[in-house]
SEBATOR-303540 format. One record per residue (C-alpha): x, y negated, z. Coordinates in steps of 0.5 Angstrom, whole numbers. Layout:
REM SEBATOR-303540
<site u="X" v="Y" w="Z"/>
...
REM end
This chain:
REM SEBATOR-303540
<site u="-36" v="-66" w="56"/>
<site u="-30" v="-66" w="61"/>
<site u="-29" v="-73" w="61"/>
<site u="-36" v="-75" w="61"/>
<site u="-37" v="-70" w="67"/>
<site u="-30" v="-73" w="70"/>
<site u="-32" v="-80" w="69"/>
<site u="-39" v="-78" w="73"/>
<site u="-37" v="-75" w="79"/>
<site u="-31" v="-80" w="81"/>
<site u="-37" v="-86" w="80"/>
<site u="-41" v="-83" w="86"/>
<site u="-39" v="-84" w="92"/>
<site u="-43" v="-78" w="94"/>
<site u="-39" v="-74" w="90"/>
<site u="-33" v="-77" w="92"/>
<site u="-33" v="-77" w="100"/>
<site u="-35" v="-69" w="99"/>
<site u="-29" v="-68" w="93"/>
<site u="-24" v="-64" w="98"/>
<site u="-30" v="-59" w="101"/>
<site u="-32" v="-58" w="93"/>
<site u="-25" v="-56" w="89"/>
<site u="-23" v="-52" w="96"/>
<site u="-30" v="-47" w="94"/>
<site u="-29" v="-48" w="87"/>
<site u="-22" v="-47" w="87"/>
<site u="-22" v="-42" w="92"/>
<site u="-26" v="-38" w="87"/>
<site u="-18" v="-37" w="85"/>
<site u="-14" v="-30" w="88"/>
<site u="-8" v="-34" w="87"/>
<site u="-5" v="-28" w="93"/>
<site u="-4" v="-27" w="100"/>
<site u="-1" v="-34" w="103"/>
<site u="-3" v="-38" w="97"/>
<site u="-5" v="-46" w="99"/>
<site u="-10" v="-50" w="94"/>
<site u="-7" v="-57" w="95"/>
<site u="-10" v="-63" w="96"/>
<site u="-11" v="-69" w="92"/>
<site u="-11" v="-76" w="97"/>
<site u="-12" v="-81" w="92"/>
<site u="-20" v="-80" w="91"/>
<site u="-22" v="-88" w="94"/>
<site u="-18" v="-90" w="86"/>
<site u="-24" v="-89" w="82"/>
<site u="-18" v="-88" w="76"/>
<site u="-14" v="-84" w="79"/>
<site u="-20" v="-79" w="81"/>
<site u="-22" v="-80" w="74"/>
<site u="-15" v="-76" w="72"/>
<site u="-14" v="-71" w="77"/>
<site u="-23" v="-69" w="75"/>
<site u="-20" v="-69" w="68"/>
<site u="-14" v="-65" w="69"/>
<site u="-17" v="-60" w="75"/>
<site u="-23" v="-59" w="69"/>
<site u="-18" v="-58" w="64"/>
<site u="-14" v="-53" w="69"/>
<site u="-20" v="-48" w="71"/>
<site u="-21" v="-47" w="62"/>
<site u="-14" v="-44" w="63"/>
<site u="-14" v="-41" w="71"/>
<site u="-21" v="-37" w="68"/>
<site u="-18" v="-34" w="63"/>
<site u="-12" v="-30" w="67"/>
<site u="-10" v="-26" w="73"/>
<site u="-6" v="-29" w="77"/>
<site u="-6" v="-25" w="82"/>
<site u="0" v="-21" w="78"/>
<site u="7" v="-26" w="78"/>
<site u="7" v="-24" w="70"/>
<site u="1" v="-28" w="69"/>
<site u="5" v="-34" w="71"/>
<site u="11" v="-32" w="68"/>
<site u="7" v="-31" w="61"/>
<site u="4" v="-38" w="61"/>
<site u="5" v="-42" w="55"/>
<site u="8" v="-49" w="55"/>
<site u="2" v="-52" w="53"/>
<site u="-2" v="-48" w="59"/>
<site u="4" v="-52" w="63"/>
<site u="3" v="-59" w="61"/>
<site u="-5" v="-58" w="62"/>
<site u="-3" v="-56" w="69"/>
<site u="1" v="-61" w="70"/>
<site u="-3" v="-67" w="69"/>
<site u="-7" v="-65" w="76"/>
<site u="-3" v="-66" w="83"/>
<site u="-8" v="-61" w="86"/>
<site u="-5" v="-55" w="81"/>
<site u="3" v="-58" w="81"/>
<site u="2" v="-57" w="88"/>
<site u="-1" v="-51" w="88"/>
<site u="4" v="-48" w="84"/>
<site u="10" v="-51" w="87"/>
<site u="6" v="-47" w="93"/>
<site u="5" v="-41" w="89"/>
<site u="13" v="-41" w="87"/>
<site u="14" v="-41" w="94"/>
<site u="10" v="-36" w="97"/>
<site u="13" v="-31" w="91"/>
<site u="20" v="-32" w="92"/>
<site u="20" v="-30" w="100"/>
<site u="25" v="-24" w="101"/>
<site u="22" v="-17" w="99"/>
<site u="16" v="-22" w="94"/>
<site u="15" v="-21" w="86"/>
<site u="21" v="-27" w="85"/>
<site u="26" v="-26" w="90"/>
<site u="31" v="-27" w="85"/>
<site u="29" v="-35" w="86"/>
<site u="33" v="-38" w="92"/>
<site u="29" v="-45" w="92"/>
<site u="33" v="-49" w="97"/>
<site u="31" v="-54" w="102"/>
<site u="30" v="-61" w="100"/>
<site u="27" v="-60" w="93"/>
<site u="24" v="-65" w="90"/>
<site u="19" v="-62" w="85"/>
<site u="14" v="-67" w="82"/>
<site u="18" v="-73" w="77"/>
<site u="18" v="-78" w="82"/>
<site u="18" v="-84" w="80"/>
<site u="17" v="-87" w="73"/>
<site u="22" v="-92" w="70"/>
<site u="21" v="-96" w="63"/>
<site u="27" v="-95" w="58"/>
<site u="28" v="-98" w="51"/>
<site u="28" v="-94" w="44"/>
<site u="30" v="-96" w="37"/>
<site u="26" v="-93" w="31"/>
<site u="29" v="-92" w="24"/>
<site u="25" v="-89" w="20"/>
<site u="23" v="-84" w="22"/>
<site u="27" v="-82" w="28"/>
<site u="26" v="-86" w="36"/>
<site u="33" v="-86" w="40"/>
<site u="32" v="-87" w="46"/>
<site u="36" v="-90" w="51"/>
<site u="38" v="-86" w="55"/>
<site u="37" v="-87" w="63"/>
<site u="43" v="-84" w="69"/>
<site u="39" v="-77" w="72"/>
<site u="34" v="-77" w="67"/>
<site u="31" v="-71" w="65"/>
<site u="25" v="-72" w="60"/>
<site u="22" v="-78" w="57"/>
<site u="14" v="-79" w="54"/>
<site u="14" v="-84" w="49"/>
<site u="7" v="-87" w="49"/>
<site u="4" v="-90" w="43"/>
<site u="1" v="-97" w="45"/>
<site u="-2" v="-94" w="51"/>
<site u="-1" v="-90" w="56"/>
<site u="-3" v="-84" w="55"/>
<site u="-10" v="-82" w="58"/>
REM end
């Protein structure tokens, strides 16, 4: 149903055109707490990359519904799989990054975090690396300052 109703919506230009102003309502639904952001996704006018942040942002709301996030052990308590559904969506990575942001001010829920200037939060660049498999086992060939790699079957994963 999500990749249905994602692949619908990003094929109308109508859609499309009006996307920020939609997702800033839905998503606005969300008390993420005082000084919180919703970021913005501005690849809508690539019919694939819109199609992916619909998936992801879909995916994203089944998990964002179903907690309190006004509460900073909400955040604290999520599950590694609830990460990578938000994860896979721009608008919800740069949210959160806003949300780590605004809660680890002076005197806020994660003082304790000192986030220096400069960082860089999304995985910048993708780079290609080679693996030998024997039997079961891949190894990877690993690439200077890498610190996860997706191994893909055939395709990219979609």
């Amino acid at each position: 149903m999500i990749n249905d109703l994602s692949n619908y919506l990003s094929s109308s230009k109508f859609i499309m055109r009006n996307i920020n102003g939609i997702l800033d309502y839905v998503l606005g639904m969300v008390n993420l707490g005082e000084g919180v952001e919703i970021a913005k996704f501005n690849n809508w006018g690539d019919k694939g990359a819109a199609e992916g942040e619909l998936k992801a942002v879909f995916s994203s709301l089944n998990v964002i519904l179903n907690k309190d996030f006004s509460d900073v052990n909400s955040f604290l308590s999520l599950t590694d799989a609830e990460l990578n559904v938000f994860l896979q969506s721009d608008i919800i990575s740069n949210t959160l990054v806003n949300v780590l942001q605004a809660y680890s001010g002076p005197g806020k829920q994660l003082d304790f975090l000192t986030i220096g200037e400069n960082v860089s939060w999304l995985d910048s660049e993708e780079v290609a690396t080679t693996f030998t498999v024997s039997g079961t086992e891949a190894l990877i060939t690993s690439l200077p300052g890498a610190t996860k790699y997706h191994v893909y079957n055939n395709q990219r994963n979609k």
